[in-house]
Every structure is written in C-alpha cells, then in structure tokens.
C-alpha positions in Angstrom: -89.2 -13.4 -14.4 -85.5 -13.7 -13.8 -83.7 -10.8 -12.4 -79.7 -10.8 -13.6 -77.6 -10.4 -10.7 -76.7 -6.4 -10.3 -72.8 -5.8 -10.2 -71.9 -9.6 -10.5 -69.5 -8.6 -13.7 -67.4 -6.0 -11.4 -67.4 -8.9 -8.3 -65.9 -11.7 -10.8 -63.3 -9.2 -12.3 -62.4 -8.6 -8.8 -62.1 -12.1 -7.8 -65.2 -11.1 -5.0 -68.2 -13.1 -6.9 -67.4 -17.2 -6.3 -68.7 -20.1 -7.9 -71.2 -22.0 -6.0 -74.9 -23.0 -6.6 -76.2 -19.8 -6.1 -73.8 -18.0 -8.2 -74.5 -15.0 -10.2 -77.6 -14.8 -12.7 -76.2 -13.3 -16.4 -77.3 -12.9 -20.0 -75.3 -14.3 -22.7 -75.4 -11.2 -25.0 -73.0 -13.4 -27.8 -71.7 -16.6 -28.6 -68.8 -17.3 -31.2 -66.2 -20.2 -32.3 -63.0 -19.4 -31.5 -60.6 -20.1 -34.4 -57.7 -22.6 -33.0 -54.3 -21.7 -33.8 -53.2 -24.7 -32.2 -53.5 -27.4 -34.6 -56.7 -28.9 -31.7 -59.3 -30.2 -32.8 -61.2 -29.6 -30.2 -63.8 -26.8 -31.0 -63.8 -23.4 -28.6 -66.8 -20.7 -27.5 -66.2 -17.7 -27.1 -68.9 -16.3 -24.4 -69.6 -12.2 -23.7 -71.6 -12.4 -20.3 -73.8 -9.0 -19.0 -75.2 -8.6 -15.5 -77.2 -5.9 -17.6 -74.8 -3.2 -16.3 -71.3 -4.6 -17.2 -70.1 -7.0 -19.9 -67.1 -9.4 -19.9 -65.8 -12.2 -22.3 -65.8 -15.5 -21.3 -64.7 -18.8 -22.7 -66.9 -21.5 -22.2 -65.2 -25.2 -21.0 -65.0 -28.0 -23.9 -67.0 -30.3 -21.9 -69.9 -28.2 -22.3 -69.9 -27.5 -26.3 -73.0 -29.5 -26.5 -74.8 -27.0 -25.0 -74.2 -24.8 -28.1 -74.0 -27.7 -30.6 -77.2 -28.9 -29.5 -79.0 -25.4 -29.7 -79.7 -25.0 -25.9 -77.3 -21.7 -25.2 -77.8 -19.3 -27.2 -77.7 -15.6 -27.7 -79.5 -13.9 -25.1 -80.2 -16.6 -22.4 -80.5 -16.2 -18.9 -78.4 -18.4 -17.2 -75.9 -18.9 -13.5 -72.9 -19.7 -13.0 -72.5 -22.5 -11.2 -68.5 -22.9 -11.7 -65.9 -20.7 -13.1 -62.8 -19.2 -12.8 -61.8 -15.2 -13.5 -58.3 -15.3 -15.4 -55.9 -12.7 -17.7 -55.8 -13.6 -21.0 -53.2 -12.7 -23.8 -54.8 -11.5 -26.8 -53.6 -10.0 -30.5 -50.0 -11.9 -30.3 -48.8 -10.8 -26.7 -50.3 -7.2 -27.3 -53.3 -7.3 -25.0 -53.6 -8.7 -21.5 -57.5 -8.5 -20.1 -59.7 -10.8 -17.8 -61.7 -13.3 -18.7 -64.1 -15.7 -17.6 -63.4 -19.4 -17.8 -67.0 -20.5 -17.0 -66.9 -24.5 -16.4 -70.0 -25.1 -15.3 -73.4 -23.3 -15.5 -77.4 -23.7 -15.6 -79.6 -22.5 -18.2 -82.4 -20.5 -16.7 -84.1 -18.8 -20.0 -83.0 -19.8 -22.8 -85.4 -18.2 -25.2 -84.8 -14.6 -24.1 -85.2 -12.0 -26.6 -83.4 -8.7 -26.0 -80.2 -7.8 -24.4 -81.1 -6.3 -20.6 -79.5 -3.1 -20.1 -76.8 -0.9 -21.7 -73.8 -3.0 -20.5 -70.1 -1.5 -20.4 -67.2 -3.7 -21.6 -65.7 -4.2 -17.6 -62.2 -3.1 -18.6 -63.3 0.4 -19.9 -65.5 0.5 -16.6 -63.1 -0.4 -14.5 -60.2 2.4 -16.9 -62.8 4.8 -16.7 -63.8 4.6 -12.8 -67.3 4.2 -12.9 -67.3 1.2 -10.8 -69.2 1.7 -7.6 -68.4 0.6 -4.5 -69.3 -2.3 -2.4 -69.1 -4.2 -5.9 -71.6 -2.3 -8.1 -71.1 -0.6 -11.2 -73.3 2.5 -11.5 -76.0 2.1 -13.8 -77.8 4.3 -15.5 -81.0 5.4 -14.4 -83.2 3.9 -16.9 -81.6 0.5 -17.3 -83.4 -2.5 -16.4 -81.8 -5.7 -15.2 -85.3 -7.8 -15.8 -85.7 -10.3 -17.7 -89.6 -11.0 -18.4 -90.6 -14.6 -19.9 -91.9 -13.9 -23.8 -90.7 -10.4 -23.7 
C-alpha cells in the first residue's frame, strides 16, 4: 500500500518540496504527447501529477520517454520524484503564464494502479481560490483518500 504524499503539489508550486531520494510520492492521473511547434523531432509528455488533494501539469524530461514508449508509466501509477524542477510556463501564444513541473528524474512505485486517489484541484485555481492550508497543505475534503491499495 503506497500512501501519495499529502500537500506535496502546494510544496512544489511553492518551491518548498525539493528533489532528493525521498521526494514526494504522486499519481499520474494523465499522460499525453505534446505536439512540437518547433520543427524537433524529439517527441514530448505532457504529465498531470496529484498528491490526491491537488493536481499540477508537468512535463516529463526526453531522456525518460522510454518509460512511456515502453509501457511502464502509465495513467494512474504511483510513482516519486526523485528530480525535478517547478518552472512558469507560457501557454496559448503568450496568453497564459502557470507553473509547471519539469520532472527529470523519477521511480515507479505502482504502476498498475487503477483509480485516480482523491478529488484533486488544478493547484492554480487552489492557490486563486485560497484554499491552500498552511504549513504546506491543501485542505482536503473530508472524505478523500490519499491511499493507494495494490489490486484495488
């Protein structure tokens, strides 16, 4: 049974979560290719992480691609972040600036998962909104569950 790590989303978007090998333990409630405008052939993921409270997107390095190619990442999994990076991004043609996680390095923990944990909140409307706890923590509803059960 892995337990995602409670308010990690809220810590990264305010630059108080660090990389490190006991970093934070989040679902991967998507995973998409991001079109290249660039002429780069070099194919992109686009990630949305959840601590099971808060969600976030997230772009996954190149070097790690193989993880998706190869089938092991995948929606749902349970895995930690090991390396990354919390960045503004310009989206929609300079329109839209938002944070988002460059992860670089990470650990699959369960990668057969089957439901999303929680009722996650996109972090920006959390943060626009103020329901972000203090000392890191985003307040959760009280019947959300930030469990993840193997075979559930």
């Amino acid at each position: 049974m892995a337990v995602l790590t409670s308010g990690a989303i809220l810590g990264i978007y305010r630059n108080e979560v660090t990389s490190g090998a006991d970093g934070p333990l989040l679902q991967v409630i998507d995973i998409r290719p991001i079109k290249s405008g660039t002429g780069t052939s070099q194919q992109r993921y686009r990630l949305i992480l959840s601590d099971g409270e808060a969600y976030q997107q997230a772009m996954l390095a190149t070097q790690k691609n193989d993880l998706v190619t190869d089938g092991k990442l995948k929606q749902n999994a349970i895995v930690r972040l090991s390396e990354f990076i919390c960045t503004e991004v310009q989206f929609r043609a300079g329109c839209v600036f938002s944070s988002a996680i460059i992860v670089l390095d990470l650990d699959i923990v369960e990668a057969d998962h089957k439901d999303k944990i929680g009722a996650p909140q996109n972090i920006d409307t959390v943060v626009a909104s103020g329901t972000a706890g203090g000392a890191g923590g985003v307040k959760a509803e009280s019947n959300t569950t930030t469990t993840a059960t193997s075979g559930s």
